[in-house]
N, C-alpha and C positions, 0 to 999 in steps of 0.2 A: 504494500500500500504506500510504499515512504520513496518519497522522489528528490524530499530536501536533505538538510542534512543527512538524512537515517540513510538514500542512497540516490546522486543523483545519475542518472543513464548518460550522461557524458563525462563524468568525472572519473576517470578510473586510476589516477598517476601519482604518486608522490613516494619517494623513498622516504625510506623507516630509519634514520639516524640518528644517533647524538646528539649531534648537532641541533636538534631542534627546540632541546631545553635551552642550551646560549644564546639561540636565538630569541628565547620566550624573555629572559630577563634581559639581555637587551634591549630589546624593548619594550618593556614596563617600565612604568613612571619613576622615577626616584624618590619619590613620597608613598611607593606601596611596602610597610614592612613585610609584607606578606609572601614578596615576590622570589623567594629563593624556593618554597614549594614550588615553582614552576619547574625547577630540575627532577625530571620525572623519576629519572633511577639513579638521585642520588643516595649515597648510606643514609646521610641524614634524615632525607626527607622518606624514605622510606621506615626507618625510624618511627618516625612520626606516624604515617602510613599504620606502622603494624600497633603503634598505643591506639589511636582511634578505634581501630578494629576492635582490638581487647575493650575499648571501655562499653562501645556497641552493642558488643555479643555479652559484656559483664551482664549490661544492665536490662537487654531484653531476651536473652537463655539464647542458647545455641539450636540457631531452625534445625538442625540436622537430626538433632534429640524429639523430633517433635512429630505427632502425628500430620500433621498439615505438612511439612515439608515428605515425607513418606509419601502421603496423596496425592502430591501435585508431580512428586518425581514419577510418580506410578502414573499419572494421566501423561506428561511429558513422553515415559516409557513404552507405553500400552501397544503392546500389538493388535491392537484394535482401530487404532488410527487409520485415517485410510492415505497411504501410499501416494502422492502425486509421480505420477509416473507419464514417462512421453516414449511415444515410436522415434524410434531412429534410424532413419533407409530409407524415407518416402514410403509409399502405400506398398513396396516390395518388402518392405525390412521387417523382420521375424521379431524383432523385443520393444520392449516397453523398458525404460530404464528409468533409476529411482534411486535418490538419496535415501539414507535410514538411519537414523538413531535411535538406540533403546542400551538395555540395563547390560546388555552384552558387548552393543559394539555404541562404547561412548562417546569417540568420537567420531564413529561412523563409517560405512559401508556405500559403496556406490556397486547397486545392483541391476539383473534385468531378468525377465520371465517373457513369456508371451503374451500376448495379447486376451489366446485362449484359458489359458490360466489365469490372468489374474483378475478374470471375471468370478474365482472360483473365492471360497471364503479360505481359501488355505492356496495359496502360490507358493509354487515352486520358483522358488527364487534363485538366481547364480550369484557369488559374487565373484565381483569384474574389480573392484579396488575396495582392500579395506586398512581406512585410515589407523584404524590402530596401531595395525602392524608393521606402520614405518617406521623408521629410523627416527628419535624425537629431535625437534629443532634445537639449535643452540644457538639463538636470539634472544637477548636479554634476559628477562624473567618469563621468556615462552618455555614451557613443556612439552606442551604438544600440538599435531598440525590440526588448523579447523578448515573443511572443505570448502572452499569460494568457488567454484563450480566447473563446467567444462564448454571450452570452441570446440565446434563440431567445423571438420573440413565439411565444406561443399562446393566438389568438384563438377556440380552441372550438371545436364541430362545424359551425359556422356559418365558420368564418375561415378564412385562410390562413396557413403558413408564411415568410412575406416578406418579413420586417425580422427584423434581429439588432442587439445591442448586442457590437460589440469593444473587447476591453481588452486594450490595450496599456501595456508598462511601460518606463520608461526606464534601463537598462541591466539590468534584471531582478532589482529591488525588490520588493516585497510590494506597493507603494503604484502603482497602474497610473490610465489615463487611458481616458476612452470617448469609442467615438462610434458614432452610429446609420447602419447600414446596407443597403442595399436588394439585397436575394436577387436578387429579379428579374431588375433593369438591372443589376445589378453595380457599384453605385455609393455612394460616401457622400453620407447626406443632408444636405443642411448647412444650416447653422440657419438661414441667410434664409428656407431651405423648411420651416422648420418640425422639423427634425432636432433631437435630442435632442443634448448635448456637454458632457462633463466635460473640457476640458481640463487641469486643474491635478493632478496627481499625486497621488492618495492611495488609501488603502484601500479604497474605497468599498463597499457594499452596493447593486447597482440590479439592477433586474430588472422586465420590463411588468406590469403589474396587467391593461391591457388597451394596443388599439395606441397610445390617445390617452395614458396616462398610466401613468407607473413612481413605483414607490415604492422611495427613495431613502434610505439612512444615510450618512453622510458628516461632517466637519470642515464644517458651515456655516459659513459667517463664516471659517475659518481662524483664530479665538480658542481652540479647543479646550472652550469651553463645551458643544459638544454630544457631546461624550465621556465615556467610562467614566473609571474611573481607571486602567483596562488599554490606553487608548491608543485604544479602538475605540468605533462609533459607538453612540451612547447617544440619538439622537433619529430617527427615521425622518420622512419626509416625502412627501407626493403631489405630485406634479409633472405640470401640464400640459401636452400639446403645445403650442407655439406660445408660453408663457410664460419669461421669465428663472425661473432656479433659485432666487432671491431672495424670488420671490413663490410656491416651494411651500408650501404647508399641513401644519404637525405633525399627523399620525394616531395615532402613539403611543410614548412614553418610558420608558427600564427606569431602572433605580436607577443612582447614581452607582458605587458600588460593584462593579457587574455588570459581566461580560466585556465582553459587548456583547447589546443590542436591534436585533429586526429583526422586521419585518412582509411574507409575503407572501401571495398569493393564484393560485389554478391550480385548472384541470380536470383532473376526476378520473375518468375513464371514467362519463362521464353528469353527476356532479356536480361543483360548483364550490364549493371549500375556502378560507377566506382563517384564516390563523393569527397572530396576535403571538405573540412567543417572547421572552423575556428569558434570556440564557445567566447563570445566577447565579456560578456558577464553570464550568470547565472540564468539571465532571461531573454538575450538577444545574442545572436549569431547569424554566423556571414558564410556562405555554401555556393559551392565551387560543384559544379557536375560535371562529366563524359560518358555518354553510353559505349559499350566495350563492344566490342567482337568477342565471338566465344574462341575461335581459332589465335587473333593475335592475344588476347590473355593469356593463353597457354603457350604461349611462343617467346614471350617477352617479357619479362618483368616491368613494377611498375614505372622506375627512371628508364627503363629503353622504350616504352612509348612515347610515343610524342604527340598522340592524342590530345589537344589544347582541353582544359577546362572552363568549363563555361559561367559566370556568374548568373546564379540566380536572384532575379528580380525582385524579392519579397521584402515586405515587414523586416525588418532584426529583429523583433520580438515575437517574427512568428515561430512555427516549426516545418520543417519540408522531409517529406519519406514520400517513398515510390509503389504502386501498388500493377507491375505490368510497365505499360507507356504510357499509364497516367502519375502526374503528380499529385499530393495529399498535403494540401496545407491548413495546418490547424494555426486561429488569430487570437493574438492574446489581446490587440488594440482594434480599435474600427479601421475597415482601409477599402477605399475604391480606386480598384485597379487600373490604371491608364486607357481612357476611350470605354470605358464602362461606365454604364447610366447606376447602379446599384451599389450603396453603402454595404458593405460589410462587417455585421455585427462582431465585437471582441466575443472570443470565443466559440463562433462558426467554424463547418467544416469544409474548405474547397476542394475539388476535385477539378485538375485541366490536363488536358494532354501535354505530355514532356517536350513536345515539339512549339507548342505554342511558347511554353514557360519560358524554354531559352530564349526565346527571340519577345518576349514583354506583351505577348497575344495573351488576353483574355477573356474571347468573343465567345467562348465555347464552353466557360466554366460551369459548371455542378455546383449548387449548392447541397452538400449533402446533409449539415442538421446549421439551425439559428436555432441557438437559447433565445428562451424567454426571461421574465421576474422571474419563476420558480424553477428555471428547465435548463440544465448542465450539462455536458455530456461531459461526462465522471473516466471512459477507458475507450478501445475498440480493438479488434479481433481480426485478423485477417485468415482466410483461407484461400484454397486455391480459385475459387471464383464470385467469394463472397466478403464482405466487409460487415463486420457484427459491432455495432456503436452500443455501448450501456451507457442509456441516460438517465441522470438523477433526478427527480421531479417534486422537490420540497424533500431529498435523499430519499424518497423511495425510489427503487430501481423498476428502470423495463429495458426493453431490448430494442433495437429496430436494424431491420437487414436490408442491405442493397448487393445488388447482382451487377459483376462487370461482366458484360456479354459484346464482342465486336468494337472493343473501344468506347465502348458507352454503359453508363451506370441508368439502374432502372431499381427504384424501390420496393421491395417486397410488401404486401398486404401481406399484414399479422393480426390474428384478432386476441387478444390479452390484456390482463390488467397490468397495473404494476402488483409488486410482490407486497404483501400484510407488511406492516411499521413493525420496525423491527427485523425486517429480514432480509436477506441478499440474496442476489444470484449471480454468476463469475463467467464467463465464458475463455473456452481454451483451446486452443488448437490442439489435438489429437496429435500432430507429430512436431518436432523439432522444426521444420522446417515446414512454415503454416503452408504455402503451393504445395504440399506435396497432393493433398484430396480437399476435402471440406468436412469429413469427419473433425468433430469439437465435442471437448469435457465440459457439460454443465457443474458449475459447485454451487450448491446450494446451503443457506444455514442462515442463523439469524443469532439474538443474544441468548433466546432461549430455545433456540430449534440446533440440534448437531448436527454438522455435515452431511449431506449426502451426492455421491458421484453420479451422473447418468451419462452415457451414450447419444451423442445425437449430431445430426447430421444440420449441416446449413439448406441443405436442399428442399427443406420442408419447414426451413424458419423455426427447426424444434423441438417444432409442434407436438412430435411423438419422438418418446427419446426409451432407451433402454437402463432402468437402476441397475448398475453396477456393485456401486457399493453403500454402504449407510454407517455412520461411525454409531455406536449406544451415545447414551446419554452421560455427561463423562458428572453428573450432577444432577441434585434432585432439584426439578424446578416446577414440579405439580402446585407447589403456593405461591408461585411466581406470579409475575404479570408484565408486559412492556407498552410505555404509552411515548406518545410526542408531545411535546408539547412547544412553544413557543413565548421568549422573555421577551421585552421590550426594553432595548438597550439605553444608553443615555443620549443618545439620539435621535432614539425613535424608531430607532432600526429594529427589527424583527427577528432572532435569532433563537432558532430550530434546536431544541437537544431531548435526547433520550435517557427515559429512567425508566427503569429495571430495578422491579422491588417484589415486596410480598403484596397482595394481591388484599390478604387483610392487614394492615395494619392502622397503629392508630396514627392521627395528623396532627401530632401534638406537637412535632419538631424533636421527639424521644430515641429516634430512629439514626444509628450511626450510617452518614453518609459519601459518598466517595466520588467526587466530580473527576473525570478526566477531561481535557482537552490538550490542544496540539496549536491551531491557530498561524497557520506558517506555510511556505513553500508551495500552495497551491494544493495541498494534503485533504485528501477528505475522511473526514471519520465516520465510513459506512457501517452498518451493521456486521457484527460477526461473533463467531461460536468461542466461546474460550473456557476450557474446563477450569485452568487454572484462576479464573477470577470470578468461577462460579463455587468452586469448594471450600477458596480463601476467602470467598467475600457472602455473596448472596445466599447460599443456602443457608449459610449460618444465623441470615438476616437483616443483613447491612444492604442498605438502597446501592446502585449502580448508577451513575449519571454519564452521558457522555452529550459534551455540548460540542456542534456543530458552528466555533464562531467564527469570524471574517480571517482575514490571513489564509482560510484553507481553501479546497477547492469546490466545496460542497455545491454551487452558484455558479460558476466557473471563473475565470478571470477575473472580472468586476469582482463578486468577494474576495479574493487573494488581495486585488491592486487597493482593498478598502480598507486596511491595516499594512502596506507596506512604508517603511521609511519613516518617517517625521509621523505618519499618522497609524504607530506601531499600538499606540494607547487605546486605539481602535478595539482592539482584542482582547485587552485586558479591562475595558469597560462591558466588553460583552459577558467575559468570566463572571464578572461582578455582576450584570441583571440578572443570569441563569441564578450565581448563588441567590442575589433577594429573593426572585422567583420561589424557590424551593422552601426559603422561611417564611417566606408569607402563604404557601399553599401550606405549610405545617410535615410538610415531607422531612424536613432537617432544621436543625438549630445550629448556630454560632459554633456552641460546644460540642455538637455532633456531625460537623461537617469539614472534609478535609479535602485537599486537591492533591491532584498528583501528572506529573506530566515530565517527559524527557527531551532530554535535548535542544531546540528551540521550543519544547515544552518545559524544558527545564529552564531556561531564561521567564516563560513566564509566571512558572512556580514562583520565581527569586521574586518579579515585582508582587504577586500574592503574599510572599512575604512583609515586602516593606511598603506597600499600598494603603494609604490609613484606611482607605473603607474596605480592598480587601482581608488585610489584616484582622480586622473587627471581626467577616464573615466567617473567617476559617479557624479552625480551632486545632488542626496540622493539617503536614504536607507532608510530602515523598516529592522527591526533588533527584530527577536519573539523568544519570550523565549530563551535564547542563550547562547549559554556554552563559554567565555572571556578568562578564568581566568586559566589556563590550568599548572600553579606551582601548583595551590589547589585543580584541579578540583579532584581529586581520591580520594579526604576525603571529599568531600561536597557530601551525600548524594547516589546514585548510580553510582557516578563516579567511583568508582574504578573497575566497571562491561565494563566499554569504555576502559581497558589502552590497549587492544588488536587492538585496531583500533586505538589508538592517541598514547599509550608510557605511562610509567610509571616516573613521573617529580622525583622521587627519586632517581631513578638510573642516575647516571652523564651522562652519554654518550646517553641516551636517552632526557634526560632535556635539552640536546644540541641543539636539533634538535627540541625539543615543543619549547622551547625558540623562535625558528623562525617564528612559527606563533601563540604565543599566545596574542593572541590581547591585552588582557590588558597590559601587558609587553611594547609590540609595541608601545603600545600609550602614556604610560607615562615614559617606559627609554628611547625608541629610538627616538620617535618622540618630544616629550617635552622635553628631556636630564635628567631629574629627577634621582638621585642616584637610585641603585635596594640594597641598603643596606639591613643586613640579608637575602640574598637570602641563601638558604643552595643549594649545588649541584652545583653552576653553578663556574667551574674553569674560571679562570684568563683569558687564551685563548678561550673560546666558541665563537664562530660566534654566534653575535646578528643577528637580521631580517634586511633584503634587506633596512627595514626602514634608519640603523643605518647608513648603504653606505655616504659617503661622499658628503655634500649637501641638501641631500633627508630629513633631517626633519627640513631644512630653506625655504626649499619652500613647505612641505607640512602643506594643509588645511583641516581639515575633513570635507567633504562631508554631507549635512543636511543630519539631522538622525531623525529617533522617536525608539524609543525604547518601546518595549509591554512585561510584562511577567506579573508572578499571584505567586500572594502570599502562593496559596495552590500546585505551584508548587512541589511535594515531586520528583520530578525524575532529572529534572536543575532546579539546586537551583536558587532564584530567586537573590541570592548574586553577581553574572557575572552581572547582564543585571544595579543592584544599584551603584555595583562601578565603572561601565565603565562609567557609567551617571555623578555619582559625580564626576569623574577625569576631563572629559569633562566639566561641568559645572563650577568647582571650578580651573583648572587647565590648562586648556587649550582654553575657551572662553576667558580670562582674555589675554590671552597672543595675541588675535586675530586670533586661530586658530581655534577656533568651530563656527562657525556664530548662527549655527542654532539646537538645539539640546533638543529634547521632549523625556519624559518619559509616560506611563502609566499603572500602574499596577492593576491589578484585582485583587479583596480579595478571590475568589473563584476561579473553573476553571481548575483546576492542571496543568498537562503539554499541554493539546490542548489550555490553555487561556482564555477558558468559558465554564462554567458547561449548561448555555441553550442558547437558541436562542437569545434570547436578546440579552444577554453580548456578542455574538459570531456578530449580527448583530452592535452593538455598538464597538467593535474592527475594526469590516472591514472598517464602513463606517470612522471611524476615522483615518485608513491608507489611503483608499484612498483620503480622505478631504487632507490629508499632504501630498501625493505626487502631487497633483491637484495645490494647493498650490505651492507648493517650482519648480516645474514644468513650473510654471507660463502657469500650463493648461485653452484652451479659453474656457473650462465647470467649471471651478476652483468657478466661484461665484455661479455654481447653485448647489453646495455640499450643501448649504448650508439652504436656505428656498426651 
């Protein structure tokens, strides 16, 4: 579901080095004591690292000892899960293949079965690679490898599915390792044979151009000259089979400035696409095209063509993919295309032929979906001759299908609703390679409905499809209930969230309650199945919230662009209407309501923190992996890949306005008065945060908190979640303003917080033990034995 921080599809590059902590305190302010926790694996700070843990696990029991953590590692575990699995070969190819974790193979197996099997309640399963049984890394404080997935060659109508490139990462970093491997024999190829091998840890970008040669972004040299100033790769290169990595060839380079630059090439139902792409920010990019020959592709690598690339015409902040010899352009802003009578709305679907695109023709365009007020198109699906759009409609989900037949798209009649509040539906292509047929996996589930798989085909829009599979109920949810409802923000604005409770209870506001939100990167928070936050949370009694507010994608672009930048308070005023909402309907109270949210939901956990109104509302927080620190975040690591969505703290007039919600700030100038000595950027007159308002940081308390991130964090530094901690512990408890305030940090993990199940079950059950806790929830003692 996560395209920002949690993972964006063009960001895939930055080495894992040292060097990234001297980078972090060089640049922090001279006025932050704090800032020597930014050296991530120093003794010291590690040190530190391991007392927080102890005082954590002192004061809320160890989850490992506890029935809850048992449960949720055994629903993590359960062979009962159902298998996401894809064909590999086109409509000829015999397997279905399939990542696995469970109680045996912890950090995992990559398997495959057939087709006909694993319709059966018991497949026969092969394994094809199991992670346990390598060799363990010796990267930092990694142990062991966590699976980052596999390039599948594809060789074209002519080739075979045979080789793949796996990437593995060493403790479950951002920054992973490849090597090439053989379908066939089941075997790695190794480079005496000619195999393909990144060993050294980093972000990389690789993927085949063809079987002899990939095209490659990476840290060549390991000088960082071939990078962005975002940390990621800035030079691509062709790489021969059978040659060192040394001697590939540069094809093409984006601007220093730029996220990151990448070049690929692929078949396209008949044709053969190769694209440069320079990501400029997060949000707009610049796209370079040439249609291939299938003969000179395989004859030539990509610097011995001489194939020109053609700029395409579009938006920068649209996006271009190819579906055939049409192009597919999705708009995040309005744009009427040159000698075109028709505005096109932010967030429509275009379809034109590849031949017009190049030359600035767009007399022949396709409108294939216009959002309305309530109507987003949320994903889309492709097969070999159909296009599957999931639109959101006030986030319930429907479907709608069009047919590219002769060059021309024709809309399918579907007769259906959307799906009941509260539930989802996924669509997926049946093979690795959506051309290869139009068989598609339905997944279906909601918060209190579990998974189920079916069989179906686009040819029929569906309509009838084959169950596969059905996960049990991984929780009792017989006294449950799911409603929508909608707050009215401090603007007036309308904002959509769900709650997930018991069906009777009373409305007194007695009832401990647990809001998530996210709010950011164009993210939307649809409905979905989670044993684990139904065993630790709701069956036990505790309400479920999840608010749908600006910043995400829920609306489509208009709400994303309605909380970016300067107007980031956007979001964190809507957090605040959902919480009034819920204590004025008598669903939760002050002292029964806690937030929780990661990453750029962890930045705005932090302003729930030091927020005087929402401070008041919450009574704690769970605060995951989380970006605080928002003067430094653009040098720490892949921050400076976000300043498109948050602002760049160098520029004065944008520093202005981060200033207002960057939590660390909040919390120790505005809220604790602490001097902001050496700040560079911030003039004399800047509006601090709503904190600094007159009053507002003598009566504000922070709200218990625990705090979670991982030390193999490489994407949010794990520097935000140590110094918020220490300002709070050393700083602000002392003064009678923190009552209550945990840390714990994982040595492994990267940015999800646990590299396997365990750790993942030992995080949960130890959030919800702390909100059970400080909740003064009546299941609060059985967290425990």
């Amino acid at each position: 579901r996560c395209r920002g921080i949690e993972s964006s599809p063009a960001i895939l590059a930055m080495t894992d080095n040292s060097s990234a902590s001297e980078t972090c305190a060089a640049g922090a302010t001279s006025g932050d004591p704090h800032r020597w926790l930014e050296d991530v694996l120093g003794d010291k700070q590690l040190e530190w690292v391991k007392a927080r843990n102890a005082d954590c696990i002192g004061a809320l029991g160890e989850p490992k000892e506890t029935q809850l953590y048992s449960r949720i590692l055994a629903i993590l575990d359960s062979k009962e899960k159902i298998p996401q699995a894809f064909r590999i070969g086109g409509k000829d190819g015999q397997y279905l293949y399939n990542f696995w974790q469970d109680d045996q193979h912890v950090q995992g197996i990559w398997r495959k079965c057939t087709l006909q099997s694993y319709k059966t309640p018991t497949p026969e399963w092969s394994i094809v690679i199991d992670v346990d049984a390598l060799p363990p890394p010796t990267v930092g404080t990694a142990k062991t490898w966590v699976w980052h997935g596999s390039r599948l060659l594809d060789d074209g109508p002519r080739g075979v599915t045979d080789r793949a490139l796996i990437m593995l990462s060493p403790g479950g970093s951002d920054a992973d390792t490849m090597r090439e491997f053989d379908l066939v024999n089941e075997a790695w190829v190794e480079c005496e044979s000619g195999g393909f091998a990144m060993p050294v840890p980093a972000k990389s970008q690789v993927a085949f151009r063809t079987r002899d040669e990939l095209l490659v972004g990476s840290d060549f040299g390991g000088d960082g000259s071939c990078l962005t100033d975002s940390g990621y790769s800035r030079v691509v290169r062709s790489w021969k089979r059978g040659t060192p990595i040394e001697e590939a060839v540069t094809v093409f380079e984006g601007e220093q400035t730029d996220v990151v630059a990448s070049q690929y090439a692929y078949h396209d139902r008949g044709f053969v696409h190769e694209i440069q792409l320079r990501n400029i920010t997060f949000y707009t990019s610049a796209y370079k095209y040439r249609r291939l020959d299938n003969d000179k592709l395989h004859s030539m690598t990509a610097n011995e063509d001489a194939t020109p690339f053609v700029h395409v015409p579009i938006p920068e902040d649209a996006e271009f993919e190819t579906f055939a010899d049409s192009a597919l352009i999705q708009l995040r802003s309005d744009w009427q295309p040159p000698e075109c009578s028709k505005v096109f709305l932010a967030g429509s679907l275009l379809a034109t032929p590849l031949d017009d695109v190049v030359k600035d023709a767009w007399m022949n365009t396709t409108l294939l979906f216009e959002p309305t007020a309530t109507r987003s198109l949320e994903s889309k699906t492709e097969t070999k001759d159909y296009l599957i759009m999931t639109v959101l409609e006030d986030v319930r989900t429907t479907l709608t299908f069009w047919k590219y037949t002769d060059s021309s798209w024709e809309l399918q009649e579907v007769s259906g609703d959307t799906v009941a509040v509260g539930e989802s539906v996924r669509v997926q292509s049946l093979d690795r390679a959506s051309d290869a047929d139009n068989a598609v996996w339905l997944w279906r589930d909601g918060y209190l409905v579990p998974d189920s798989l079916d069989l179906a085909t686009a040819e029929n829009c569906c309509t009838s499809a084959e169950r596969v599979k059905s996960k049990p109920a991984m929780f009792d949810a017989s006294r449950l209930c799911v409603e929508q409802h909608f707050a009215e923000s401090l603007d007036s604005t309308r904002v959509p969230y769900f709650v997930i409770r018991p069906a009777e209870m009373p409305m007194d506001g007695s009832v401990p309650t647990l809001l998530q939100a996210y709010g950011g990167f164009e993210i939307s928070m649809t409905p979905s199945y989670s044993g684990g936050i139904g065993a630790g949370w709701t069956e036990a009694g505790g309400v479920h919230v999840v608010a749908n507010i600006r910043g995400g994608g829920e609306y489509g672009p208009r709400w994303h662009q309605a909380a970016l930048k300067e107007k980031r308070h956007k979001a964190y005023e809507d957090v605040e209407a959902v919480a009034k909402d819920l204590i004025t309907q008598g669903i939760s109270s002050p002292a029964k309501l806690a937030v929780m949210g990661g990453s750029n939901g962890g930045l705005l956990v932090g302003n729930m923190l030091c927020r005087p109104v929402a401070s008041t509302l919450f009574g704690a927080a769970v605060c995951q992996v989380p970006l605080l620190d928002m003067k430094v975040y653009s040098r720490l690591l892949a921050g400076a890949s976000w300043m498109a969505e948050f602002g760049n703290p160098e520029v004065p007039e944008e520093w202005a306005f981060l200033r207002r919600h960057s939590a660390y700030q909040m919390l120790r100038h505005d809220c604790l008065g602490l001097p902001e000595d050496g700040a560079p950027n911030v003039a004399d007159d800047a509006a601090l945060s709503v904190c600094a308002e007159a009053g507002n940081a003598e009566k504000w308390i922070c709200p218990k908190v625990l705090f979670t991130t991982s030390t193999r964090d490489d994407r949010v530094h794990p520097g935000h979640a140590r110094k918020m901690v220490a300002s709070l512990l050393q700083e602000a408890a002392p003064k009678g303003k923190a009552p209550v305030v945990y840390y714990w940090e994982n040595t492994e993990g990267g940015h999800g917080g646990a590299a396997d199940n365990k750790q993942r079950a030992h995080m949960w059950a130890l959030s919800y033990r702390f909100l059970a806790v400080v909740l003064n929830a009546s299941w609060s003692a059985g967290c425990i034995k």
